[in-house]
mmCIF file of the protein (N, C-alpha, C, O) and its ligand, coordinates in Angstrom:
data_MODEL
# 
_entry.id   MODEL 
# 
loop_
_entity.id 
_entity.type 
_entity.pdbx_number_of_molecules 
1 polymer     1 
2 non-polymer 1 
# 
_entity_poly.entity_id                      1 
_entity_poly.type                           'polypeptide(L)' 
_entity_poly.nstd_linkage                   no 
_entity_poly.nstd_monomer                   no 
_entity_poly.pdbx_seq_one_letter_code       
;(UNK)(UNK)(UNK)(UNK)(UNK)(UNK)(UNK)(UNK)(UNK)(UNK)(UNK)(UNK)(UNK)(UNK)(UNK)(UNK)
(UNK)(UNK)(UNK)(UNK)(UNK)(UNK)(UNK)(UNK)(UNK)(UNK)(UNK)(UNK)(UNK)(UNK)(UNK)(UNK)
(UNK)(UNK)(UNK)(UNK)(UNK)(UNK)(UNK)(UNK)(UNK)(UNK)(UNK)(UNK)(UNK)(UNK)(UNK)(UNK)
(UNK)(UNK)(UNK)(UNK)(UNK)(UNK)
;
_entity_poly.pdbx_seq_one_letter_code_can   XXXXXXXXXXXXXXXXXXXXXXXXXXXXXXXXXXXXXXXXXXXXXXXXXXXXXX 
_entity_poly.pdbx_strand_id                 A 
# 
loop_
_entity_poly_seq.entity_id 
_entity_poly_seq.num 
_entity_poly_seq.mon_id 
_entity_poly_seq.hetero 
1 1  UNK n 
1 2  UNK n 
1 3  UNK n 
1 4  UNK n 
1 5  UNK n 
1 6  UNK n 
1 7  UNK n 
1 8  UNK n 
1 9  UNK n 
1 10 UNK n 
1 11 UNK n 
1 12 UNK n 
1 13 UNK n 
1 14 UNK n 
1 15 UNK n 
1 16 UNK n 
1 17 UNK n 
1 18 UNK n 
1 19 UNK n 
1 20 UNK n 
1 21 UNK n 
1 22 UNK n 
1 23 UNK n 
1 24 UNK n 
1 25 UNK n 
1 26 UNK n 
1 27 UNK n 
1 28 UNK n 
1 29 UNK n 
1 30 UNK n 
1 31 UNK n 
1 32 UNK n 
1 33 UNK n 
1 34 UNK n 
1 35 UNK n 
1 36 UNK n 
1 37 UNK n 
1 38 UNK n 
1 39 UNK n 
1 40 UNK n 
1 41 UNK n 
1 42 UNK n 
1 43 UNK n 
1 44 UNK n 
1 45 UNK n 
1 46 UNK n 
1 47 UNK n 
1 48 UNK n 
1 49 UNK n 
1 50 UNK n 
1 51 UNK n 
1 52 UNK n 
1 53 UNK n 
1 54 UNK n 
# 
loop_
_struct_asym.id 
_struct_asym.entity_id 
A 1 
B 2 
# 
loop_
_chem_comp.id 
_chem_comp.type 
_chem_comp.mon_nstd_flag 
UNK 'L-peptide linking' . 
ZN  non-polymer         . 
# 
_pdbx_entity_nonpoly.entity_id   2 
_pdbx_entity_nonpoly.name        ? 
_pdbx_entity_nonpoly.comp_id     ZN 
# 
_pdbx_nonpoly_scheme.asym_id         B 
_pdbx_nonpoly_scheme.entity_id       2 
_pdbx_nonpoly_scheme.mon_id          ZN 
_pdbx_nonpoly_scheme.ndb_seq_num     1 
_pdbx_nonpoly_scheme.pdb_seq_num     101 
_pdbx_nonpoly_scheme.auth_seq_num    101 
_pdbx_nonpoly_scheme.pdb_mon_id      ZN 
_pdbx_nonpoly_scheme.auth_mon_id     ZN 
_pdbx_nonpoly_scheme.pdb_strand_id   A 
_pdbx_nonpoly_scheme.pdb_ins_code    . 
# 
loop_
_atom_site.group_PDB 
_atom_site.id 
_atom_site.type_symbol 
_atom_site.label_atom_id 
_atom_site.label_alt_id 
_atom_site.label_comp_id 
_atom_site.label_asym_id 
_atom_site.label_entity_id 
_atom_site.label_seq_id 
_atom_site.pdbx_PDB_ins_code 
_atom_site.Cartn_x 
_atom_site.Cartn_y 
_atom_site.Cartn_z 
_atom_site.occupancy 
_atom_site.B_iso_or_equiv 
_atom_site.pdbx_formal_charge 
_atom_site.auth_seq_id 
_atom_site.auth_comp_id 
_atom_site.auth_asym_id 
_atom_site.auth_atom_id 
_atom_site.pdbx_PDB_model_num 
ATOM   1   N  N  . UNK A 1 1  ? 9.048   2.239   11.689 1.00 0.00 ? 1   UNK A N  1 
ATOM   2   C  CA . UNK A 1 1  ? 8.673   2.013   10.291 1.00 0.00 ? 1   UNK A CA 1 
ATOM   3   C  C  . UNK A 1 1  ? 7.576   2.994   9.899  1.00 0.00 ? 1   UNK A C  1 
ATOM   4   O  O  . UNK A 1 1  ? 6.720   3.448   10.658 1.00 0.00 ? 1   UNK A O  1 
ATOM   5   N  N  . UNK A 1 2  ? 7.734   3.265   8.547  1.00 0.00 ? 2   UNK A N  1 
ATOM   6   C  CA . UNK A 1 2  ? 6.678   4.586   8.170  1.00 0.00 ? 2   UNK A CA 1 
ATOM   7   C  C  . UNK A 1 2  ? 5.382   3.659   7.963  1.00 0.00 ? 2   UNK A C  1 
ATOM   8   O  O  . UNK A 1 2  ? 5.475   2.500   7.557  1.00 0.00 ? 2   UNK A O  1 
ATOM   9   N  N  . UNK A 1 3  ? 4.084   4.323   8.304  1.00 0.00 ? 3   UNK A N  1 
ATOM   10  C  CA . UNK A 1 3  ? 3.151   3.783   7.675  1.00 0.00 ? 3   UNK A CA 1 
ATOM   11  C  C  . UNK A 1 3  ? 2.275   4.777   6.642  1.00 0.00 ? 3   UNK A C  1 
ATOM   12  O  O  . UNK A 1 3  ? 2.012   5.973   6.761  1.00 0.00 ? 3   UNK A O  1 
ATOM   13  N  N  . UNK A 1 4  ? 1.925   3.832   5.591  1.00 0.00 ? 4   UNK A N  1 
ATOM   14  C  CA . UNK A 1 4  ? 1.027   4.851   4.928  1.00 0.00 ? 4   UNK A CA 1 
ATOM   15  C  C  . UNK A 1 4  ? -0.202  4.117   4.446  1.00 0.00 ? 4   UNK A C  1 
ATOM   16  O  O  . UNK A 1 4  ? -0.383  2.918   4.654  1.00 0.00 ? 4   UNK A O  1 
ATOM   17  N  N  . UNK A 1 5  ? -1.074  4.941   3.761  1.00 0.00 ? 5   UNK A N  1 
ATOM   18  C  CA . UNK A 1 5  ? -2.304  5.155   3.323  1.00 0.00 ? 5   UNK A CA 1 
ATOM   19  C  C  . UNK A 1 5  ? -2.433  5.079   2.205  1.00 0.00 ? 5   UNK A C  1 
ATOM   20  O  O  . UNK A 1 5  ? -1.762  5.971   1.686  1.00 0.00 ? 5   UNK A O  1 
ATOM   21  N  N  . UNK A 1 6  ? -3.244  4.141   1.044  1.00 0.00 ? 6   UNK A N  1 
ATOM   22  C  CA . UNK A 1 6  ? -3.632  4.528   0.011  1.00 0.00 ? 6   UNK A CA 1 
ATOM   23  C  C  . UNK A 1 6  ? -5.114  4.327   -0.312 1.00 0.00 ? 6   UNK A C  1 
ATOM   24  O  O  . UNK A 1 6  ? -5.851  3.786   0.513  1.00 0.00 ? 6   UNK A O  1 
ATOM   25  N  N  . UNK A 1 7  ? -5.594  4.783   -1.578 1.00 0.00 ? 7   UNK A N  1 
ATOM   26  C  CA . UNK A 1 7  ? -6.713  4.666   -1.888 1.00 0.00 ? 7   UNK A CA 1 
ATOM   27  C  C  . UNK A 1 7  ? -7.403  3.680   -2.544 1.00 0.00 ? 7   UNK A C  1 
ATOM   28  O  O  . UNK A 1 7  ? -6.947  3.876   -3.670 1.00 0.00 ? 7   UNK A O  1 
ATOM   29  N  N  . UNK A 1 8  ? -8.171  2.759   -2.675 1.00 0.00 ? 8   UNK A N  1 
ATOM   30  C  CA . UNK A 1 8  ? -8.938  2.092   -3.793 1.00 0.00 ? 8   UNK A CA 1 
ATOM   31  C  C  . UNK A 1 8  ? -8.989  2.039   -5.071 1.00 0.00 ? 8   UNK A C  1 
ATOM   32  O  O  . UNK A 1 8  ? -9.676  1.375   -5.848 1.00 0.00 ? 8   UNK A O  1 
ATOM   33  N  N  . UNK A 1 9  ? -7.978  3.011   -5.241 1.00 0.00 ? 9   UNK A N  1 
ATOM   34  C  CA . UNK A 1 9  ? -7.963  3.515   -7.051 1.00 0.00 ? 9   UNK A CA 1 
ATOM   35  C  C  . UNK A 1 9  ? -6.553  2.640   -7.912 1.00 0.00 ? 9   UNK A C  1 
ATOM   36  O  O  . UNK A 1 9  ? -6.494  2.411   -9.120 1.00 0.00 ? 9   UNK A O  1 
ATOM   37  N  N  . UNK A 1 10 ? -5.823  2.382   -7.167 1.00 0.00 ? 10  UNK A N  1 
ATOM   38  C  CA . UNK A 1 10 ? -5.011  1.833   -7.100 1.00 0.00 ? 10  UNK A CA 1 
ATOM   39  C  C  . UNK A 1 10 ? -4.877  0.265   -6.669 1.00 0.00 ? 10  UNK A C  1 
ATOM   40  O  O  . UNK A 1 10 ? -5.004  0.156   -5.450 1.00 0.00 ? 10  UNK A O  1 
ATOM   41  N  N  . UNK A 1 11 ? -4.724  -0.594  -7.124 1.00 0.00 ? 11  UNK A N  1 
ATOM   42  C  CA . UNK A 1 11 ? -4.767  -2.378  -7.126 1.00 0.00 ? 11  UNK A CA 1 
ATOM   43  C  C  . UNK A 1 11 ? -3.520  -2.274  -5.720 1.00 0.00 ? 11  UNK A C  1 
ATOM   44  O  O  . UNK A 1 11 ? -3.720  -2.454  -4.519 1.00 0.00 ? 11  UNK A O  1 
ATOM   45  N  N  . UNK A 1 12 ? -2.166  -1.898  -6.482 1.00 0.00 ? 12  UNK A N  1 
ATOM   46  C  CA . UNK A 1 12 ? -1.273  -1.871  -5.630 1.00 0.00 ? 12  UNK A CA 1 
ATOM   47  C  C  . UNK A 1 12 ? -0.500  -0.134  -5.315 1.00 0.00 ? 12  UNK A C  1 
ATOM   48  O  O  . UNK A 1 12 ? -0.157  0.735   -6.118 1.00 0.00 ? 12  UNK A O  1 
ATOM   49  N  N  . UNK A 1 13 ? -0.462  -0.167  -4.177 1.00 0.00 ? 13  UNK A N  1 
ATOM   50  C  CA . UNK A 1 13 ? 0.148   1.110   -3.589 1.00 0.00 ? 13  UNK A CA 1 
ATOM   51  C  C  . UNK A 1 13 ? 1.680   1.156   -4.196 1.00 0.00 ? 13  UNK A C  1 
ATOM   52  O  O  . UNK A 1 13 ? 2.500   0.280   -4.470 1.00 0.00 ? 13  UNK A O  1 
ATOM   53  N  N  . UNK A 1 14 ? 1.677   2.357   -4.261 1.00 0.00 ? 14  UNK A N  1 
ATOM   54  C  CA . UNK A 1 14 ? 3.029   2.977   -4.894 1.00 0.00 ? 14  UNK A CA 1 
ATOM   55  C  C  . UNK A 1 14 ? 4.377   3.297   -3.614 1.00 0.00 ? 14  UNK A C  1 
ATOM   56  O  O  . UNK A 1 14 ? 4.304   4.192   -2.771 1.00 0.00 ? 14  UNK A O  1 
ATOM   57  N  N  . UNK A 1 15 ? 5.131   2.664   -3.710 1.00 0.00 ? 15  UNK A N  1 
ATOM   58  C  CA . UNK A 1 15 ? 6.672   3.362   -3.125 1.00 0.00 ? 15  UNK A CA 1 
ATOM   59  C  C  . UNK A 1 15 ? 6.755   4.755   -2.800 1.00 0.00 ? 15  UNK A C  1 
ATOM   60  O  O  . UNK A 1 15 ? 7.188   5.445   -3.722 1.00 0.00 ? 15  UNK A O  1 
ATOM   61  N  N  . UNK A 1 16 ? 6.429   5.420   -1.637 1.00 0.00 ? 16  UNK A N  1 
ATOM   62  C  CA . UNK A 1 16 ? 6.410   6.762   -1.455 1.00 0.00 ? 16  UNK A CA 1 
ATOM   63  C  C  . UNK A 1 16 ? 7.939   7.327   -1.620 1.00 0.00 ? 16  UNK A C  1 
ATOM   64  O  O  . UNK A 1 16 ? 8.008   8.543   -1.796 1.00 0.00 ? 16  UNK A O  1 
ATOM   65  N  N  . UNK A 1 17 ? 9.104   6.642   -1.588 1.00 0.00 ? 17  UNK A N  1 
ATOM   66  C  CA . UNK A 1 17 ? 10.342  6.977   -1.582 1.00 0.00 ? 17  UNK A CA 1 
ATOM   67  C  C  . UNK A 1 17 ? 10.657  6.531   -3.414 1.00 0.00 ? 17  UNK A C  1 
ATOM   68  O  O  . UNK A 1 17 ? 11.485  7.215   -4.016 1.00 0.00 ? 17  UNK A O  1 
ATOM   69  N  N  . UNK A 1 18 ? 10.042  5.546   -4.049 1.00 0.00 ? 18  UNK A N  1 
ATOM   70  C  CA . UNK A 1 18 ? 11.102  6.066   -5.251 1.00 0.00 ? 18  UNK A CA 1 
ATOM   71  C  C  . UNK A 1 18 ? 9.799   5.348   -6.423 1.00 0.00 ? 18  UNK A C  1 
ATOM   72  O  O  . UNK A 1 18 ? 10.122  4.789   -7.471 1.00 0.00 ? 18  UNK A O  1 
ATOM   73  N  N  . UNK A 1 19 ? 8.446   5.504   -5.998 1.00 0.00 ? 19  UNK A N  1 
ATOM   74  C  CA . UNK A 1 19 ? 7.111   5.447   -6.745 1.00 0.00 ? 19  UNK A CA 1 
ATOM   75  C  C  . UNK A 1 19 ? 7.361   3.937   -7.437 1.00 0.00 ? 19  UNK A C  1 
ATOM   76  O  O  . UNK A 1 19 ? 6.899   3.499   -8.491 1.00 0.00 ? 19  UNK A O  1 
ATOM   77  N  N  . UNK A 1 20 ? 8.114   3.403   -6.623 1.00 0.00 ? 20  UNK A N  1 
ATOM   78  C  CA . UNK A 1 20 ? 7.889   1.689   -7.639 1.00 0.00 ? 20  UNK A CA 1 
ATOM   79  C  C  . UNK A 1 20 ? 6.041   1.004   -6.703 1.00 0.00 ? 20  UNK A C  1 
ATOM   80  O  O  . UNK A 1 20 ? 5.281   1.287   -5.777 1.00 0.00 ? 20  UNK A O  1 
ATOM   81  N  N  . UNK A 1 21 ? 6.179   0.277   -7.516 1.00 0.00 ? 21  UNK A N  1 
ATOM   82  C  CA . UNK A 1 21 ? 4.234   -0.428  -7.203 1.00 0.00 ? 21  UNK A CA 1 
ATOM   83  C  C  . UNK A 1 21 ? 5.284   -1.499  -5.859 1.00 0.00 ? 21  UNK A C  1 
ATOM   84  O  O  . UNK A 1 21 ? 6.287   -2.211  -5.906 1.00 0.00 ? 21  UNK A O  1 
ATOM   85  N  N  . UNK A 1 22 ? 4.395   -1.086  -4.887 1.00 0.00 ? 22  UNK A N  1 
ATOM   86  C  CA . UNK A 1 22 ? 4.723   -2.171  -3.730 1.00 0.00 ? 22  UNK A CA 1 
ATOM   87  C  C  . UNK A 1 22 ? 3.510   -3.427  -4.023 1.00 0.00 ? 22  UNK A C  1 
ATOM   88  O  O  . UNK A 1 22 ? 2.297   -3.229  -4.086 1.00 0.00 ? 22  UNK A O  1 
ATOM   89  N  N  . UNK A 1 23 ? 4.158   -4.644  -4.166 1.00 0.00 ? 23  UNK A N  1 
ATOM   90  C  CA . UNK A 1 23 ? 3.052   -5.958  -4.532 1.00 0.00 ? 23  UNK A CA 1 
ATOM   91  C  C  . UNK A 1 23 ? 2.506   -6.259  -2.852 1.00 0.00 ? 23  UNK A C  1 
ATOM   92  O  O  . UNK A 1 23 ? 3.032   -6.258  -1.739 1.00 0.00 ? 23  UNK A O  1 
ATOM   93  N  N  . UNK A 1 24 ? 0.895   -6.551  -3.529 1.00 0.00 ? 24  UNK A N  1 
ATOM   94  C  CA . UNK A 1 24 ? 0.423   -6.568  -2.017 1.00 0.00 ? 24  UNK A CA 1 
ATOM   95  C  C  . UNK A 1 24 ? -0.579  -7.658  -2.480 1.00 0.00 ? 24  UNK A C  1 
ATOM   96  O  O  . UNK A 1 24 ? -1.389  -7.630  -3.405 1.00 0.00 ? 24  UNK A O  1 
ATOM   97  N  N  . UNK A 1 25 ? -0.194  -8.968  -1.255 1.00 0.00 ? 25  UNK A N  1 
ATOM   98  C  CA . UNK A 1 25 ? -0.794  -10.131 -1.626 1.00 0.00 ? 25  UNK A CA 1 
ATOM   99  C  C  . UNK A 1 25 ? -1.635  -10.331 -0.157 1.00 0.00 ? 25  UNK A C  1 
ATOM   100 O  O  . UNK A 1 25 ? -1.566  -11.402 0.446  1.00 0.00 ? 25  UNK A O  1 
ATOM   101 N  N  . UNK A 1 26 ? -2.180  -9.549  0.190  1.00 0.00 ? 26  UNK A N  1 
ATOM   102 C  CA . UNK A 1 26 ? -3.097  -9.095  1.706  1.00 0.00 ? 26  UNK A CA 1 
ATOM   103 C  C  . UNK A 1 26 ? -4.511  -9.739  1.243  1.00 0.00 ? 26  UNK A C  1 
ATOM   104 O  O  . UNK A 1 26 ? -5.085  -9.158  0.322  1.00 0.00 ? 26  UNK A O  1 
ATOM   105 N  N  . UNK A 1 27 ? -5.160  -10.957 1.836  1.00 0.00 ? 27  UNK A N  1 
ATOM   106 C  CA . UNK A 1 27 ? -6.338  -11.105 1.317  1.00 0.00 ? 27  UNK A CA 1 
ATOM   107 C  C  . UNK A 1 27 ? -7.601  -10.024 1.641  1.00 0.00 ? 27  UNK A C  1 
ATOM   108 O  O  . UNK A 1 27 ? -8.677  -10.137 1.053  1.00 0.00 ? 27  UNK A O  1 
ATOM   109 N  N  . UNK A 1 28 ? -7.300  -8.751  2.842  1.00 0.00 ? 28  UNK A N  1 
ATOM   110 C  CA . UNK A 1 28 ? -7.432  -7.913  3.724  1.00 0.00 ? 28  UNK A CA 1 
ATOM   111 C  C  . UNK A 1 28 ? -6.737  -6.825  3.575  1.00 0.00 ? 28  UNK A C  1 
ATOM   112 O  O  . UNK A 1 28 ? -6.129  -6.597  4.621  1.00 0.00 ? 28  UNK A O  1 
ATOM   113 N  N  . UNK A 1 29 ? -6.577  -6.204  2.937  1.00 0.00 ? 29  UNK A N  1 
ATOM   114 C  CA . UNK A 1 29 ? -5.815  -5.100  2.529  1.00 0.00 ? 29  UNK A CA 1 
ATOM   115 C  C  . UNK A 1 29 ? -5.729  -3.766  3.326  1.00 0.00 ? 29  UNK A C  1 
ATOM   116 O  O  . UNK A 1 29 ? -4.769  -3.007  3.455  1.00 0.00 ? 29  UNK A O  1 
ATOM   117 N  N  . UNK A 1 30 ? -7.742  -3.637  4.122  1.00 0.00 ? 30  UNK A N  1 
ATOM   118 C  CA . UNK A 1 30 ? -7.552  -2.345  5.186  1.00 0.00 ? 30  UNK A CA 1 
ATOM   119 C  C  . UNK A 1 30 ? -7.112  -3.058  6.489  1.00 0.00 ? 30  UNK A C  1 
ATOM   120 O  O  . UNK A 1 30 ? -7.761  -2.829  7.510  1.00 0.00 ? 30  UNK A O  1 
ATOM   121 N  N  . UNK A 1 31 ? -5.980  -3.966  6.533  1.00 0.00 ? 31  UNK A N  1 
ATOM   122 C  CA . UNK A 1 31 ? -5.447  -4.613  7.361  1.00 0.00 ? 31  UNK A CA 1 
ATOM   123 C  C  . UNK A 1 31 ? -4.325  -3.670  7.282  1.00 0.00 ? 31  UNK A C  1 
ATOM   124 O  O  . UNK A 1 31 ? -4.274  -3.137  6.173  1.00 0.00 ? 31  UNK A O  1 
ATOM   125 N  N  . UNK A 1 32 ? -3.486  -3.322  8.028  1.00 0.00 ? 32  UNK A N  1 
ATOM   126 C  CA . UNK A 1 32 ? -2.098  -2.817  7.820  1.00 0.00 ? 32  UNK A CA 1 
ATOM   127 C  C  . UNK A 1 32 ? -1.480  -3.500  7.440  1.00 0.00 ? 32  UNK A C  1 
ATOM   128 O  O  . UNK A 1 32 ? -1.769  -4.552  8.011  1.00 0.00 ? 32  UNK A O  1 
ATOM   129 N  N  . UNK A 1 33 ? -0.391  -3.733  6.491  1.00 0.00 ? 33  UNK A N  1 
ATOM   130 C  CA . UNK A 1 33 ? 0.144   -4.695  6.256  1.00 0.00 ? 33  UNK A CA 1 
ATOM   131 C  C  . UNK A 1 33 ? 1.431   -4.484  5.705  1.00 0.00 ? 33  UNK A C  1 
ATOM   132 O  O  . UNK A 1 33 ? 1.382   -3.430  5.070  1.00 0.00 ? 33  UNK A O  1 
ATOM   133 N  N  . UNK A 1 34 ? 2.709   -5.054  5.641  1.00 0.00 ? 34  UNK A N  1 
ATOM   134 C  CA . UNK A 1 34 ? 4.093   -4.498  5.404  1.00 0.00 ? 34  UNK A CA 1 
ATOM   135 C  C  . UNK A 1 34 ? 4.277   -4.829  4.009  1.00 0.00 ? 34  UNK A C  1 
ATOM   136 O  O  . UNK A 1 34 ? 3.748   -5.779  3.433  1.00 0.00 ? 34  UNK A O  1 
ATOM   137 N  N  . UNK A 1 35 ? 4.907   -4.148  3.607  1.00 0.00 ? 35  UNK A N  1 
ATOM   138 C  CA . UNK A 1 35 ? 5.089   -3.985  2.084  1.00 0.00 ? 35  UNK A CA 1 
ATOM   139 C  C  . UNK A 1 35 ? 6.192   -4.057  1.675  1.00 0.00 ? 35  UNK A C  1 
ATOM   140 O  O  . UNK A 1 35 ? 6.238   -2.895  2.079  1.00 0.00 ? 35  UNK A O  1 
ATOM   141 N  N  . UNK A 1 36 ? 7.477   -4.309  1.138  1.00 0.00 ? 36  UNK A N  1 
ATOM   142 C  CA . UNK A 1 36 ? 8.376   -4.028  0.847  1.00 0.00 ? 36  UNK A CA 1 
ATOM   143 C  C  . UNK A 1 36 ? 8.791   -3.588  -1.230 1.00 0.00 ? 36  UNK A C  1 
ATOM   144 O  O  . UNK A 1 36 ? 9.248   -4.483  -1.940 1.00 0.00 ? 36  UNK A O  1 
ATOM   145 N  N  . UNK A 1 37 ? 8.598   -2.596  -1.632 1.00 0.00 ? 37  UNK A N  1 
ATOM   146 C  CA . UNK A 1 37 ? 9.193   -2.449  -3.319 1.00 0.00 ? 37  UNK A CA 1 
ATOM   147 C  C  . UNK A 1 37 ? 10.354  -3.011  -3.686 1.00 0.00 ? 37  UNK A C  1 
ATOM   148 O  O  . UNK A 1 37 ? 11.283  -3.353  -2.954 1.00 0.00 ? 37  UNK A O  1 
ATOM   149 N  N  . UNK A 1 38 ? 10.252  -3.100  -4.968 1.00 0.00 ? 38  UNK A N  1 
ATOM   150 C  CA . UNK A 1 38 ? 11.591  -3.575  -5.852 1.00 0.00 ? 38  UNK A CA 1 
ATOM   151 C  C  . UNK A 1 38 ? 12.452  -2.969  -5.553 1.00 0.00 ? 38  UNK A C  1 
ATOM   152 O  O  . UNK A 1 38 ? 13.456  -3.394  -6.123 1.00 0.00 ? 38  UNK A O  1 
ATOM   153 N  N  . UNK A 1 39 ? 12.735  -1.827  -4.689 1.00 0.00 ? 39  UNK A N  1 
ATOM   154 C  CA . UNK A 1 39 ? 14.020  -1.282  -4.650 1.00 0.00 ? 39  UNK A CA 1 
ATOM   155 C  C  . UNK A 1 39 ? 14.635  -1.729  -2.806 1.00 0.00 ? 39  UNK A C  1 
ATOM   156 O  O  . UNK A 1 39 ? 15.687  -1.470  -2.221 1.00 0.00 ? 39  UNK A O  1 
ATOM   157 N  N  . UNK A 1 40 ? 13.324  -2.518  -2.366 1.00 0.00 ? 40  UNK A N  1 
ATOM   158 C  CA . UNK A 1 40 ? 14.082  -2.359  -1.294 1.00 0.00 ? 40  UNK A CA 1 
ATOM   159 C  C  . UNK A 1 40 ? 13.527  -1.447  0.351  1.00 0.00 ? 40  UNK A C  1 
ATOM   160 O  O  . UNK A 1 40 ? 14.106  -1.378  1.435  1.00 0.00 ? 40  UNK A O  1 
ATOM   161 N  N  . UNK A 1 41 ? 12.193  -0.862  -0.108 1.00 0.00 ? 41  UNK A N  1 
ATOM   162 C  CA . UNK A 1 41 ? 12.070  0.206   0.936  1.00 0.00 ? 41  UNK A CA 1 
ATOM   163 C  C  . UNK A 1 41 ? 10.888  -0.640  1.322  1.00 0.00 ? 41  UNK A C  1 
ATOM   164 O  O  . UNK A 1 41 ? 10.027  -1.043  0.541  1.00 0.00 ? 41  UNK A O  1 
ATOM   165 N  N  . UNK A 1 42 ? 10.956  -0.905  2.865  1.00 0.00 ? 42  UNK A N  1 
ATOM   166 C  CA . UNK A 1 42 ? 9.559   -1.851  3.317  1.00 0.00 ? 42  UNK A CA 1 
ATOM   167 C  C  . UNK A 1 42 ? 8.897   -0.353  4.234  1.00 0.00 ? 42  UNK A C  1 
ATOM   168 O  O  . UNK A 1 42 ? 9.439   0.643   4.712  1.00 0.00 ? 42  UNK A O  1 
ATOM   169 N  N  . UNK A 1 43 ? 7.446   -0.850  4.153  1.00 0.00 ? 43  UNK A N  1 
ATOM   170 C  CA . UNK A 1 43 ? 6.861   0.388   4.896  1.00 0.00 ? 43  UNK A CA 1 
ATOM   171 C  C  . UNK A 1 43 ? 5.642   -0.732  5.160  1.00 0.00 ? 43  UNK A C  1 
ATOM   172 O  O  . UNK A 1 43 ? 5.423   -1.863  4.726  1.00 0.00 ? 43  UNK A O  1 
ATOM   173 N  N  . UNK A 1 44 ? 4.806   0.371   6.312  1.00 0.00 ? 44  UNK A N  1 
ATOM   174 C  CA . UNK A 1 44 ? 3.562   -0.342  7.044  1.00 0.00 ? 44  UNK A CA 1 
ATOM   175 C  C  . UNK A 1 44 ? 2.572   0.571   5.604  1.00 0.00 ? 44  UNK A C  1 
ATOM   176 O  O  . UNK A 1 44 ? 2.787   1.695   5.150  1.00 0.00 ? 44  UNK A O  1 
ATOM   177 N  N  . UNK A 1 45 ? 1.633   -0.312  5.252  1.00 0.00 ? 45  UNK A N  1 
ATOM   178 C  CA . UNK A 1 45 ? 0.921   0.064   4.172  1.00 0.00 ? 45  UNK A CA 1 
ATOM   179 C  C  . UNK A 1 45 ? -0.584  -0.017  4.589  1.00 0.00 ? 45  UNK A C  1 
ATOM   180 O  O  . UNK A 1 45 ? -0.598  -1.045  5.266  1.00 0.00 ? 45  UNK A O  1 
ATOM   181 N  N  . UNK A 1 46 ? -1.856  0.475   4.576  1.00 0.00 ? 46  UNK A N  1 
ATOM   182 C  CA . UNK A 1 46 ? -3.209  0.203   4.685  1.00 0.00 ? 46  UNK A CA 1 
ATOM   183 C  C  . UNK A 1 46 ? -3.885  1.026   3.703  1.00 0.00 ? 46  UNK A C  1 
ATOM   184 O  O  . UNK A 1 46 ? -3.698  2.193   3.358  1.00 0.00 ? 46  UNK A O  1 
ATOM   185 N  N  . UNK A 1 47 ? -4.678  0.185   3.350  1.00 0.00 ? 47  UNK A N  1 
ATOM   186 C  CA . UNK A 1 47 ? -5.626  0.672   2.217  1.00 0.00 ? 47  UNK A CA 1 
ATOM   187 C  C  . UNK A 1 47 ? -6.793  1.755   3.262  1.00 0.00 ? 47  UNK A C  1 
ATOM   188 O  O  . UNK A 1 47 ? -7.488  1.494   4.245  1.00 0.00 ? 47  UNK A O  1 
ATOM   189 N  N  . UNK A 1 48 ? -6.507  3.314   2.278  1.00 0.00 ? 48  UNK A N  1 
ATOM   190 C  CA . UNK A 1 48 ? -7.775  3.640   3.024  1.00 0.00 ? 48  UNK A CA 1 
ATOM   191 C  C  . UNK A 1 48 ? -9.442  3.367   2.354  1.00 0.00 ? 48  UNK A C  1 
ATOM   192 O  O  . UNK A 1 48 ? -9.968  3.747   1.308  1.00 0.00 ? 48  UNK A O  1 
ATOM   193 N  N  . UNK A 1 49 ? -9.881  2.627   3.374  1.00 0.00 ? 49  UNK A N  1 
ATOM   194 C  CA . UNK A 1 49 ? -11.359 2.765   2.762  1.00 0.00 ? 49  UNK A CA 1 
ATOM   195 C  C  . UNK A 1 49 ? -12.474 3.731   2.800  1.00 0.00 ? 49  UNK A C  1 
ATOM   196 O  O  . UNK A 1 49 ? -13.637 3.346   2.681  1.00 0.00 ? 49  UNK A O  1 
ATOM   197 N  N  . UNK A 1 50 ? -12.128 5.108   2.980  1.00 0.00 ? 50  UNK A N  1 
ATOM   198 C  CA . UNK A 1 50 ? -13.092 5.977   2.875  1.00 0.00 ? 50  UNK A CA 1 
ATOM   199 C  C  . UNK A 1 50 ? -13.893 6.300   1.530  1.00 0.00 ? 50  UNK A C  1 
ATOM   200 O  O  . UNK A 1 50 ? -15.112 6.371   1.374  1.00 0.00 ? 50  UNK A O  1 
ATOM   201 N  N  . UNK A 1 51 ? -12.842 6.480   0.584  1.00 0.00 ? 51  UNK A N  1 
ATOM   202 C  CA . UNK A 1 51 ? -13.616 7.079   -0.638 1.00 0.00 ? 51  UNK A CA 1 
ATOM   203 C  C  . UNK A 1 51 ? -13.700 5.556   -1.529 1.00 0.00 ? 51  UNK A C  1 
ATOM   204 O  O  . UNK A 1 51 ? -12.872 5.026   -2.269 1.00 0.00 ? 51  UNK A O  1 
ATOM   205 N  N  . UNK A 1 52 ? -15.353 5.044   -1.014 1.00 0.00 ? 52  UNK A N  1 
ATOM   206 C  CA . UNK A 1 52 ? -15.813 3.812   -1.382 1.00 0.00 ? 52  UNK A CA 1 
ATOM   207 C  C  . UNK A 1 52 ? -16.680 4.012   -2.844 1.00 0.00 ? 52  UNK A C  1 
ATOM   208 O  O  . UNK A 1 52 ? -17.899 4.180   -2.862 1.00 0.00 ? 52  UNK A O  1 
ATOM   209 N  N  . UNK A 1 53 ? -15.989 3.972   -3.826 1.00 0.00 ? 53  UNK A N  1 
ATOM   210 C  CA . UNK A 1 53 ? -16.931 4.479   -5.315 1.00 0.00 ? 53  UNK A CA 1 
ATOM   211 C  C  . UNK A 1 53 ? -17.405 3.054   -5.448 1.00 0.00 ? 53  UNK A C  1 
ATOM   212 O  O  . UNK A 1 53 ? -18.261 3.086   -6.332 1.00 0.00 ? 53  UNK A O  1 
ATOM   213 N  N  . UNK A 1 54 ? -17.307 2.131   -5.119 1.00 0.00 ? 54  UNK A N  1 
ATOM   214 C  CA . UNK A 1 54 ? -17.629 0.860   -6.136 1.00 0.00 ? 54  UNK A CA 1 
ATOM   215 C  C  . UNK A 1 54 ? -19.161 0.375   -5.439 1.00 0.00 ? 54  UNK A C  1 
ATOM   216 O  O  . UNK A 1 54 ? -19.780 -0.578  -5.912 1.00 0.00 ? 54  UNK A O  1 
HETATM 217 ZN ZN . ZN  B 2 .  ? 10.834  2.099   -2.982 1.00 0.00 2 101 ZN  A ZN 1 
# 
C-alpha cells in the first residue's frame, strides 16, 4: 500500500491518484492512518508535522 504525507494546510488530504479529499476521522492524524477516497483508492496517509505555523 502507498503511503503518503500531507501538510497542516489542509483539514483533509487529497487523493494523490484522482485529487478527491480523502475523509479523515483520525483523532491523531500524525498517526499513519488508512484512508480510502470517493473513488475508491485506499492509501496509508500521515499528516506531516514539520511545517508547524499555528
Ligand atoms: Zn482517489
Amino acid at each position: 500500500m502507498e503511503h503518503f504525507t500531507y501538510t497542516a494546510e489542509f483539514t483533509h488530504p487529497l487523493c494523490p491518484y484522482c485529487s478527491s479529499r480523502v475523509p479523515c476521522d483520525q483523532d491523531d492524524p500524525t498517526e499513519p492512518w488508512i484512508g480510502t477516497c470517493k473513488s475508491g483508492h485506499t492509501a496509508v496517509y500521515e499528516l506531516d508535522g514539520e511545517d508547524d505555523n499555528l
